[in-house]
C-alpha positions, 0 to 999 in steps of 0.5 A: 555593315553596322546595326546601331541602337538595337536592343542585342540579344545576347545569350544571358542578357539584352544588351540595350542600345547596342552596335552590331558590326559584321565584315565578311558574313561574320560578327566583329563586334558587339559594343554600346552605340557611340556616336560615331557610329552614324557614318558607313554602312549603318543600319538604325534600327531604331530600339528593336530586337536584334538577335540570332537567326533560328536554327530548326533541327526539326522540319519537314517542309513549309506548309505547301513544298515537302523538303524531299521534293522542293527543298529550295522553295520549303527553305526560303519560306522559313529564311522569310520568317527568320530560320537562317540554318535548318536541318531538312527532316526525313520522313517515311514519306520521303523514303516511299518517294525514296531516300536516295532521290531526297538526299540527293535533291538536298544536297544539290540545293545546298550546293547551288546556294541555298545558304540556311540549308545545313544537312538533313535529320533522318526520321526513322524509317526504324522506329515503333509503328505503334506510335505515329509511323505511317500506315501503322506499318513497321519498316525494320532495320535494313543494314543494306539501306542504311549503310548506303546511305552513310556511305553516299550521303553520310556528311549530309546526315546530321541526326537519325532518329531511331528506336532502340527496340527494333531488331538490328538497332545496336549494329545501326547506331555503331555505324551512325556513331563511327559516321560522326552522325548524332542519335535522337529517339523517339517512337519507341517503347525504350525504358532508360536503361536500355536508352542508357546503353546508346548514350556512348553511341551518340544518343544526346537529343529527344525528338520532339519531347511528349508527342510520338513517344511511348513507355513499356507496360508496367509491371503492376496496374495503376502504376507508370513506367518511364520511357524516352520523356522521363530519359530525357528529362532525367539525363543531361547529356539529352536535347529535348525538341519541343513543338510549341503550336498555338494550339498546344496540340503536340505538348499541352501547357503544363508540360511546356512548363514542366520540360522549361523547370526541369531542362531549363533553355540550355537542355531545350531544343524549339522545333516547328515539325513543319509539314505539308499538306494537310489541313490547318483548321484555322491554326499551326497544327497539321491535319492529314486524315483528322489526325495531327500530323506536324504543324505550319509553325515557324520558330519565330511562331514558337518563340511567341508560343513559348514565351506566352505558356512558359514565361521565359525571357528574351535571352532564354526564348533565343537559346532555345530557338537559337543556340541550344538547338545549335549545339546540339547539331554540332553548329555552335561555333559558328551559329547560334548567338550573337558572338564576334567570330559567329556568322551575321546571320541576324533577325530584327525584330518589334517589341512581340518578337514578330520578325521584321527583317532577316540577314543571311551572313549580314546580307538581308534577305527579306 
């Protein structure tokens, strides 16, 4: 297969009139469009965007399927739109509905061919009720349940997210460090040295930057105390998860911008947060008891939201919704970025960055 004159979205720049050629689901070659190029299996896309599919480290369902629950539908709603890897997210829901039963449905959906499925990032359940956890209950560190679950399911697990506060959360974090499981925090009160301490476990990724995270109480009024944000910001070993709806309910304009100045598109992770249930009120947040809860977004939405609020350009805008979050779940060799040796998993798009069609390993899937 060939894609010829596409505008090729590289990591560091947009290779104009471009050919793109992938033999066995992987990309052979990126080159100028010659004029040779019009015999075989070609596709003339005619000026269009041609760039990597998404990778989402971060969603929980398509608006209408739970990935718990219905992970074959919740994964081809979002392949439509141009997430070719996702990692399926966790969260005190599935546990009620039991972590077992949802990694395991996941699991058999990933072995039946669900080809953008890559495994799972456990939300919690070990987090601060304080801030954001359902019901307002806390669920502490239970070594019996987590240790299962490695045990049963620790090659499906990616990332935990996890708050260092909670009691028993060093003896959880030795076990996901020597299960090769990467660490994300969030819905904690952590200061940075404490987070510091968990860097040598694995700790590289801040779940969703500015939305569920919290600071200690300063010790003087009047004043800030750090927590995870300004950790994350600070430390280059961290990934930020930036949700950028279109309302800016999760991250408001000006910290878009200041997450973009100071993590630049290498150190920030898109992600949509995706739910289900709820009420949208005519937009791409979630509304579940008229509070937010996650969002209907898609990254191919995000991209949009974030080159609007941000600036970015078109190879940034990729590396953020492409390569970084890639990285950051130990997938960049083979996902990512338009690169011979990586797999075709391409979306074309028009001149807005709205998705017109989608391939799965150079096979098209809408």
């Amino acid at each position: 297969m060939k894609w010829i004159h596409a505008k090729a979205i590289l990591p560091d720049q947009v290779l104009e009139d471009a050919a793109v050629t992938a033999s066995g689901g992987r990309i052979t070659e990126i080159r100028k469009t010659e004029p040779g190029d019009i015999c075989g299996d070609v596709i003339d896309v005619g000026g269009r965007y041609l760039g990597p599919g998404f990778v989402d480290m971060h969603c929980h369902g398509s608006g209408e399927h739970w990935f718990f629950d219905e992970p074959e539908k919740a994964a081809a709603w979002h392949l439509r739109e141009g997430t070719t890897t996702m990692l399926c997210s966790l969260w005190r829901n599935a546990g009620e509905y039991s972590f077992p039963k949802a990694l395991a449905n996941i699991q058999s959906a990933m072995e039946r061919g669900c080809g953008n499925l890559a495994g799972v990032h456990m939300e919690g359940p070990y987090l601060d009720p304080e801030y954001g956890s359902a019901g307002g209950k806390a669920w502490p560190v239970d070594r019996e349940e987590y240790e299962g679950l490695i045990a049963g399911f620790g090659n499906l697990i990616r990332t935990w997210t996890f708050d260092p506060c909670q009691e028993g959360a060093r003896e959880f974090a030795e076990a996901c460090y020597r299960a090769g499981i990467r660490l994300s925090v969030c819905y904690s009160k952590a200061a940075p040295e404490l987070l510091e301490e968990y860097l040598p476990l694995g700790l590289s990724i801040g779940n969703h930057i500015y939305c569920g995270s919290g600071a200690g109480t300063p010790p003087y009024p009047g004043t800030r105390q750090p927590g995870s944000d300004v950790f994350v910001l600070v430390r280059d070993e961290m990934t930020a998860e930036l949700i950028s709806d279109s309302l800016c309910g999760h991250v408001r304009p000006y910290y878009q911008r200041l997450i973009y100045k100071v993590k630049g598109a290498d150190g920030i992770a898109l992600v949509s947060d995706c739910c289900a249930g709820g009420d949208t009120k005519g937009s791409d947040v979630n509304i579940i008891d008229g509070e937010l809860y996650g969002s209907r977004l898609t990254l191919s939405v995000a991209v949009r939201n974030m080159r609007k609020h941000t600036g970015a350009s078109v190879p940034e805008l990729f590396r953020m919704a492409s390569l970084t979050p890639a990285r950051a779940i130990g997938l960049a060799e083979t996902k990512g970025s338009l690169e011979p040796g990586k797999d075709a998993d391409l979306v074309l798009l028009d001149d807005d960055l709205t998705v017109e069609q989608v391939y799965l390993k150079g096979v098209r899937v809408r």
